[in-house]
C-alpha positions in Angstrom: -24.3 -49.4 211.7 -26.1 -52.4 211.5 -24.6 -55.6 212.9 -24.6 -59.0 211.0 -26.9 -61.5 212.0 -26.1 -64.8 214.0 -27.1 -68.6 213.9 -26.3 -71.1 216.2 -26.2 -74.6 214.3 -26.4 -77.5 216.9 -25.9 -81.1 215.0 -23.4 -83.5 216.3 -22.6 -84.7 212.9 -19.6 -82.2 211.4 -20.3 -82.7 207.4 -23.7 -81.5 208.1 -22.8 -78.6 210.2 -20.0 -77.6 207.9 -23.0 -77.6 204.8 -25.0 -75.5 206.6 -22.2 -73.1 207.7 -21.2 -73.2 204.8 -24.5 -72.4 203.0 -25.6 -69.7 205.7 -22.7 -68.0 206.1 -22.6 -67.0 202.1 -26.4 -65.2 202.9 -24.2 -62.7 204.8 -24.9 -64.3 208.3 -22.1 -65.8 210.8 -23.1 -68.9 212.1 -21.5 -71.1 215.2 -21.6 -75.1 215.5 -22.0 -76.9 218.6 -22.2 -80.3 219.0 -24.2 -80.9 221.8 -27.1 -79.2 224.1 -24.6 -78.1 226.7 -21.6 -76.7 224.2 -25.2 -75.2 222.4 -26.3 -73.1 226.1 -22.9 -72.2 226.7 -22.4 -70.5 223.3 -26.1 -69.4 223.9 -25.1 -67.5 227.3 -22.3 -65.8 225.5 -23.5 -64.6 222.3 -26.6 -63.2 221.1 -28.4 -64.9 218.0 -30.9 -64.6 215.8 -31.6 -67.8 214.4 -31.0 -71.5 216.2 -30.9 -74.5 213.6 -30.8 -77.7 216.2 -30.8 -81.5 215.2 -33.4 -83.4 217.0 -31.0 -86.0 218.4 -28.1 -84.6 220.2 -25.6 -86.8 222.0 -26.7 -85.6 225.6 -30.0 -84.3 225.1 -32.3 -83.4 222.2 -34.1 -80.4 220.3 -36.8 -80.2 222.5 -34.7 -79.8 225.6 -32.5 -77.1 224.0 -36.0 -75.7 222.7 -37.2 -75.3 226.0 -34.0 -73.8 227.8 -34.6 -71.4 224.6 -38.6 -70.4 225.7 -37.7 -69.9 229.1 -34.1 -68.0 228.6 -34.0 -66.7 225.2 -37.8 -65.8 224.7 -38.2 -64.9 221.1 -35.7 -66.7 219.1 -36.6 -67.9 216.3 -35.8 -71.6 216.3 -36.1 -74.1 213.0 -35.3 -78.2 214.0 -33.8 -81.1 211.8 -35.5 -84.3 211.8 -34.7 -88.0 210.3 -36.4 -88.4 207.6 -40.0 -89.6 207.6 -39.8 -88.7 211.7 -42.9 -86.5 211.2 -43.8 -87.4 215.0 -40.8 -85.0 215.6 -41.7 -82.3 213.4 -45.1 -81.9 214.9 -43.7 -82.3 218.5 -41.6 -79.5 217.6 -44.1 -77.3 216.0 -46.3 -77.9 219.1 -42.8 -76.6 221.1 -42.8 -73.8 219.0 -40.8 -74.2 216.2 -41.2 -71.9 213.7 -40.0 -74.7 211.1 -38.3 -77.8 210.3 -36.2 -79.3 207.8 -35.8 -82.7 206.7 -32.3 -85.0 206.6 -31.3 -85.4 203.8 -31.0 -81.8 204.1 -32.0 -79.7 201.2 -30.3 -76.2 200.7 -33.2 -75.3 198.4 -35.9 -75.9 201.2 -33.0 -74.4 204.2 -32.3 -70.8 202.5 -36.0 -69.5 202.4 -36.3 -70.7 206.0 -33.5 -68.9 207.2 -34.6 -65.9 205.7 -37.5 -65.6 206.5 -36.4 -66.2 210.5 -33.3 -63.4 210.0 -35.1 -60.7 208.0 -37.0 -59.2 211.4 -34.2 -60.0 213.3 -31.6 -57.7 212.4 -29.6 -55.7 214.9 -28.8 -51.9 215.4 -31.0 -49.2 214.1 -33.5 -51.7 212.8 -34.0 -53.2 216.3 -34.0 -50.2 218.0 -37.0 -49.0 216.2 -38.6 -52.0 217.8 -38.0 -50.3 221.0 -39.6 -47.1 220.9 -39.9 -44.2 223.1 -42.8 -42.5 222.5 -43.2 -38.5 223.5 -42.4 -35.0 222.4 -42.6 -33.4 225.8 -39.7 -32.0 228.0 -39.2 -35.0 230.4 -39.5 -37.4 227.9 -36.8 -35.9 225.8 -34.9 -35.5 229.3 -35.0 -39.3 228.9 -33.9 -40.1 225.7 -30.8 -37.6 226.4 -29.7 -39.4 229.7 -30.0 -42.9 227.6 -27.5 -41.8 225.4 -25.1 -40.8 227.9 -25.3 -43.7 229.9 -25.1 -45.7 227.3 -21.7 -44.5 226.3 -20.6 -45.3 230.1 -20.2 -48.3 231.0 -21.0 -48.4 234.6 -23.9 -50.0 236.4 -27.3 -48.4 236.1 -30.2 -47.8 238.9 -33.6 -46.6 236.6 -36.1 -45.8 238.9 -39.6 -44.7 238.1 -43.3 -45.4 239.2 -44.9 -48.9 238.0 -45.5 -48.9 234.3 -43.4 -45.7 233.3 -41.2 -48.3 231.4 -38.3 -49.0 233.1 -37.3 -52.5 231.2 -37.8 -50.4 227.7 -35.0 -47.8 229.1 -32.7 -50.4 230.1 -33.1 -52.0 226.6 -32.3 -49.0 224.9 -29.3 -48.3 226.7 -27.8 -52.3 226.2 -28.6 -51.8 222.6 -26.8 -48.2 222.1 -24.0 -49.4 224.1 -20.6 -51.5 223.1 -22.2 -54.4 224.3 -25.3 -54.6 221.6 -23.9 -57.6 220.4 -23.9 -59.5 224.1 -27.2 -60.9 225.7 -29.6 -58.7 227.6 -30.9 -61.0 230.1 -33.6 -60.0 232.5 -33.8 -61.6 236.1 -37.1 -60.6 238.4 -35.5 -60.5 241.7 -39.2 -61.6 242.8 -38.3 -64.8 241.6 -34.7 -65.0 243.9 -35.2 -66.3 247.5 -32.3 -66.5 250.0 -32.5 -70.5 249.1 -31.9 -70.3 246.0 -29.8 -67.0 244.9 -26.6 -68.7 244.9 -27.7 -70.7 242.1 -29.9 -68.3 240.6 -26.7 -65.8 240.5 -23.9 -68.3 240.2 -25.1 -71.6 238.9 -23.7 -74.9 240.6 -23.7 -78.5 239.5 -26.2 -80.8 239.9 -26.8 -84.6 239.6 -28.4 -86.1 236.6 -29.2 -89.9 235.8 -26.4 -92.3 235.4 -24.3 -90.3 238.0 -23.5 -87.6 235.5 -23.2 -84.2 236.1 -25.0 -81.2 234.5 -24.3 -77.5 235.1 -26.6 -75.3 235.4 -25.9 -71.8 234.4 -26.3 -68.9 236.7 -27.4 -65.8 235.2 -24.5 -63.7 236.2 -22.9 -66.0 233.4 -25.8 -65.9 231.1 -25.3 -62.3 230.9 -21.3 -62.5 230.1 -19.8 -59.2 228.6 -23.5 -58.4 228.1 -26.4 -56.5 230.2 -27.8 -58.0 233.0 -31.2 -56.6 233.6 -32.4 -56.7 237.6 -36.3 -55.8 237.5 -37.4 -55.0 241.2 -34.1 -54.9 242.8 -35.8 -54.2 245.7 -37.5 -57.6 245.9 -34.0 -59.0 246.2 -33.4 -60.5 249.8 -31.0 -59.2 251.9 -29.2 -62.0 252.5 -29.0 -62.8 248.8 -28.6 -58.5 248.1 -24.9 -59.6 249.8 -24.4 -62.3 248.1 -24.9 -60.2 244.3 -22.4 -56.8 246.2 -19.5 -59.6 246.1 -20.6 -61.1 242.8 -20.2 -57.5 241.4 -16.8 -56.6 242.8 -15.3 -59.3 241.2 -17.1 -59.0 238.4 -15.1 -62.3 236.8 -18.3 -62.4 233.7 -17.3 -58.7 232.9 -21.4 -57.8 233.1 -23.1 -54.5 233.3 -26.0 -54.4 235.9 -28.6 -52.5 235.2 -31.4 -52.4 238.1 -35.0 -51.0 238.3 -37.4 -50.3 241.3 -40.0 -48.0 242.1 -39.5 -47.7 246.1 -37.1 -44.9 247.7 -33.8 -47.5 248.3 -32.6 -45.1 250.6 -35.8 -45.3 253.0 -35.6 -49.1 252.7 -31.2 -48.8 253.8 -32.3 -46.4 256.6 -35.2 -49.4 257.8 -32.6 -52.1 256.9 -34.0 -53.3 254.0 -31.1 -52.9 251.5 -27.6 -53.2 251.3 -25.8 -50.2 251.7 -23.0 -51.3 249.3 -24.9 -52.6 246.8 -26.8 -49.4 246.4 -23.8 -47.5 246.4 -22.3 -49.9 243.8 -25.9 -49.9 241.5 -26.4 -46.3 241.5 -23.4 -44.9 240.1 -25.3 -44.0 237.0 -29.0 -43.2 237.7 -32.1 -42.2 235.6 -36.0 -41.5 236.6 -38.2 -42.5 234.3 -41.2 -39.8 234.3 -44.8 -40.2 235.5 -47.5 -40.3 232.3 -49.6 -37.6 234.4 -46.4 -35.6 234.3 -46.1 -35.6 230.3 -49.9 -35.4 229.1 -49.2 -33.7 225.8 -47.8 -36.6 225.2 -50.9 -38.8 225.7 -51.9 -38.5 222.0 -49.3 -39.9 220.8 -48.5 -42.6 223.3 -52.7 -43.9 222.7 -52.2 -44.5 218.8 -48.8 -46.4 219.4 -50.6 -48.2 221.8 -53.8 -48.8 219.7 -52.1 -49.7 216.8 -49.8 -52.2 218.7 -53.1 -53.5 219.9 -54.9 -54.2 217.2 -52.2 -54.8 214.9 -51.4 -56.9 212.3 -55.5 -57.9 211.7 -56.9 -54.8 211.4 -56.4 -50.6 211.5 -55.8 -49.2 214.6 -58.7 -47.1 216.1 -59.2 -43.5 216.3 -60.1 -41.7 219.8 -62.4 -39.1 219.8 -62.0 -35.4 221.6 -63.8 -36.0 224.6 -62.2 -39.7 224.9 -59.2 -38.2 224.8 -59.9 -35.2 227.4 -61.4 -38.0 229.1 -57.7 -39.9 229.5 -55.6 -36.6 229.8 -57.4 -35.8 233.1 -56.8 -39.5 235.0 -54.0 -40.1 237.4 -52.7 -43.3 236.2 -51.4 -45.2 239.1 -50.0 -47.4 236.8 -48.8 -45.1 234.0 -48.8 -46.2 230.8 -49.7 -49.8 231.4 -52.8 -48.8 233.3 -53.6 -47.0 229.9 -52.7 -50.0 227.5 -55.0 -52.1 229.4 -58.0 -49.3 229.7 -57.3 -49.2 225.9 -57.3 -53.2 225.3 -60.5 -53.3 226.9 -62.3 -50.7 224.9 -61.0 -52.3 221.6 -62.5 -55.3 223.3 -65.4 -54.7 224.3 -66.3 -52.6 221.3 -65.1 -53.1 218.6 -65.0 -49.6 217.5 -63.3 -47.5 214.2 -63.7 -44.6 216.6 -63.2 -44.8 220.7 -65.3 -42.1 222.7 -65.3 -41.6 226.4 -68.1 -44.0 227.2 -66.3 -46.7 225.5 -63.3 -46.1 228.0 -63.8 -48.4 231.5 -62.0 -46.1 233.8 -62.3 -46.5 237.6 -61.7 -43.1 239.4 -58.8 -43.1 241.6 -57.7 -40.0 243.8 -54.7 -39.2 245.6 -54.6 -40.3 249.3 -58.1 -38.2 251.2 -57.6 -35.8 253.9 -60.0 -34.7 256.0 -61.1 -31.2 254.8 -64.6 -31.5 255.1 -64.1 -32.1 259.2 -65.7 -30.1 261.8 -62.7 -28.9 263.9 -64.6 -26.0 265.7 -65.3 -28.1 269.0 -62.2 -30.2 269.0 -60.2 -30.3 271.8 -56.8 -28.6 271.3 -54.9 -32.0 271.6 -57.3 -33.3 269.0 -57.0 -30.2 266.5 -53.3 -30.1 266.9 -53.3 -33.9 265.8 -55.4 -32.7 262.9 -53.6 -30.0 261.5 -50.4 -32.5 261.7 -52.2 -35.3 260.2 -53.3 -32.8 257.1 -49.6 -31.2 256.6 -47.9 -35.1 256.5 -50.4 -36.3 253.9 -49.5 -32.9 252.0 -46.2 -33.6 252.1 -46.6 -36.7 251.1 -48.7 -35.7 247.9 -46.6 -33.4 246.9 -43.8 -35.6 246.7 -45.7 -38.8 245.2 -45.0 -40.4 248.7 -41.6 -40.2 248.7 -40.6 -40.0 252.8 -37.6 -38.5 252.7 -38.6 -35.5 250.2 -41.7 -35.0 252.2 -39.6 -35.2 255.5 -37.3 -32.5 253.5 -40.7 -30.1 252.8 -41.4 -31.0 256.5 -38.5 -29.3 258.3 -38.1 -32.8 260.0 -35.5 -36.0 260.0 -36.8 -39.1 258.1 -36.9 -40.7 261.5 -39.0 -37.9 262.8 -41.7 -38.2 260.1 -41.6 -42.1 260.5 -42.3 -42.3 264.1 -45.4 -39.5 263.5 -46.8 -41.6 261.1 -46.7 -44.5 263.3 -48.3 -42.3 266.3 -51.1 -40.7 263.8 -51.8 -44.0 262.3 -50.7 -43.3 259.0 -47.9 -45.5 258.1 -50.7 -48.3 256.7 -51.7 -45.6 254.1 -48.3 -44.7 252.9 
């Protein structure tokens, strides 16, 4: 079902925001007025639009400042401005924003309809916007994946994704805001990289600040932002503890009515055991869970993740490359630390560098990487027993550790051992640097 698009008109004169509703709304799209540049980021934080038509002169602000809170917040709504007439100062000002267009007072509904149709038409919601989002891949875990999606999405409960760097974590959250009841909210997504134990309070819950002339101006926290939406948490383990606390209460009251979603690609439950991360907090996050898979662990699906990609590359100036056998054989046998982002960018450098209608293995800049060295090249046969007993230990952890992608508490599990048995060996063997 697809869901009708939205504007947000923003003039603080009501005849000419009732024209434009007016006028908008009979091209099949609902519109909302505000008035001024707060009113305008309050709507903006509840709702989710498509289009935002704002006057250049507000009553407590002006387009440019709304324009910005846009870029920063909202990145990748289309915005159009309305200018005095003969202010083309303004107009370029707000091309140079990035505006995609302007429109002129007196306002002219011939010059306003094409505009807004051009802004809405690749803006739509449902199905077409989930084909934005793709999930490429055929094979077992991948389709593992795209199941789990549709089951969380019809739950409404916060959502831990974990999942190696670059397995696309922030794409699977996105998917599961839009095929859930809350499509229609904002997705807004927070790096808790950014959030220090300074400044999470306002970062989470927003506070009031003062402005020239003794006013006051709100500032919106992003637990608001998201309101009866999906608020996205990239690198929840990057959060602070301090400020971790802070976001368990938050969530318990829950006053916005948001749905969490988090990511990270470290064990949580090492970093509660080290003290690291809130206890509560994971409990409350990981209600609903889902792994995203490793790109080494799905490589008949290489293929067809390398034309999605090439095509996105080189896309919309030219045809997409094609990538020869031994290219290809080339790409299925790397590790990918990085998954598929490590792959985008070995691709983006080939199309660089070479321009080429068909890729082949040479063209692909590929540093070998191996999994973390033991030392089965090492003369052990005049060791002294201390020494070869430390050896054979050293070799068994690192195994472990392979075999479970580094994951301490699986490979403690494989070990026979406690967690805190295998973390004081490490320290003692000198290992806990590598892992």
């Amino acid at each position: 079902m697809l869901m009708k698009p939205r504007c947000l008109i923003v003039d603080d004169e009501p005849d000419i925001s009732e024209l434009l509703s007016i006028t908008i709304e009979k091209m099949g799209i609902k519109t909302d007025c505000s008035g001024t540049l707060e009113d305008a980021k309050f709507r903006l934080s509840r709702n989710r639009y498509d289009l935002c038509l704002t006057d250049m002169r507000l009553p407590d602000g002006n387009g440019l400042d709304l324009m910005k809170h846009i870029n920063l917040h909202y990145s990748g709504l289309p915005i159009a401005v309305i200018t005095a007439f003969g202010s083309s100062d303004n107009a370029v000002s707000a091309l140079k924003a990035g505006a995609f267009d302007y429109l002129n007072k007196p306002i002219s509904l011939q010059q306003l309809r094409p505009i807004v149709a051009s802004a809405i038409k690749p803006h739509q919601y449902g199905e077409q916007k989930e084909r934005q989002l793709p999930l490429i891949g055929k094979s077992e875990p991948i389709n593992q994946v795209r199941h789990f999606i549709h089951l969380i999405s019809q739950n409404d409960t916060h959502t831990l994704i974990t999942g190696e760097p670059g397995t696309g974590k922030e794409l699977a959250a996105r998917l599961i805001h839009f095929n859930s009841a809350r499509r229609e909210r904002n997705f807004i997504k927070l790096n808790c990289a950014s959030i220090s134990d300074k400044n999470a309070e306002t970062q989470f819950l927003g506070n009031l600040k003062s402005v020239e002339n003794s006013r006051k101006k709100m500032k919106i926290g992003f637990l608001e932002q998201a309101s009866h939406g999906t608020l996205f948490l990239e690198q929840i383990d990057k959060l602070p503890i301090n400020a971790q606390g802070l976001l368990h209460e938050a969530l318990q009251k829950n006053k916005e009515n948001i749905r969490v979603i988090a990511s990270t690609h470290h064990d949580l439950t090492n970093m509660i055991d080290e003290g690291f991360f809130n206890r509560d907090l994971h409990y409350q996050l990981n209600l609903l869970s889902l792994h995203m898979p490793a790109l080494r662990n799905m490589h008949e699906d290489i293929p067809l993740i390398v034309q999605h990609l090439l095509t996105k590359i080189t896309a919309p100036t030219e045809d997409a490359p094609m990538l020869s056998a031994c290219a290809l054989s080339k790409l299925k046998s790397c590790h990918f630390e990085s998954n598929v982002s490590e792959l985008e960018n070995i691709l983006e450098k080939a199309v660089a560098t070479h321009h080429p209608s068909i890729i082949k293995a040479e063209h692909l800049l590929i540093k070998e990487k191996s999994l973390p060295l033991t030392d089965t090249n090492l003369d052990t046969s005049d060791m002294p027993l201390p020494d070869y007993l430390e050896h054979v230990e050293r070799q068994a952890i690192l195994k472990a550790l392979n075999k479970t992608q580094q994951n301490k508490t699986a490979a403690a599990k494989l070990l026979g051992v406690s967690f805190r048995t295998l973390r004081y060996r490490l320290s003692k063997l000198g290992l806990s640097k590598r892992t």
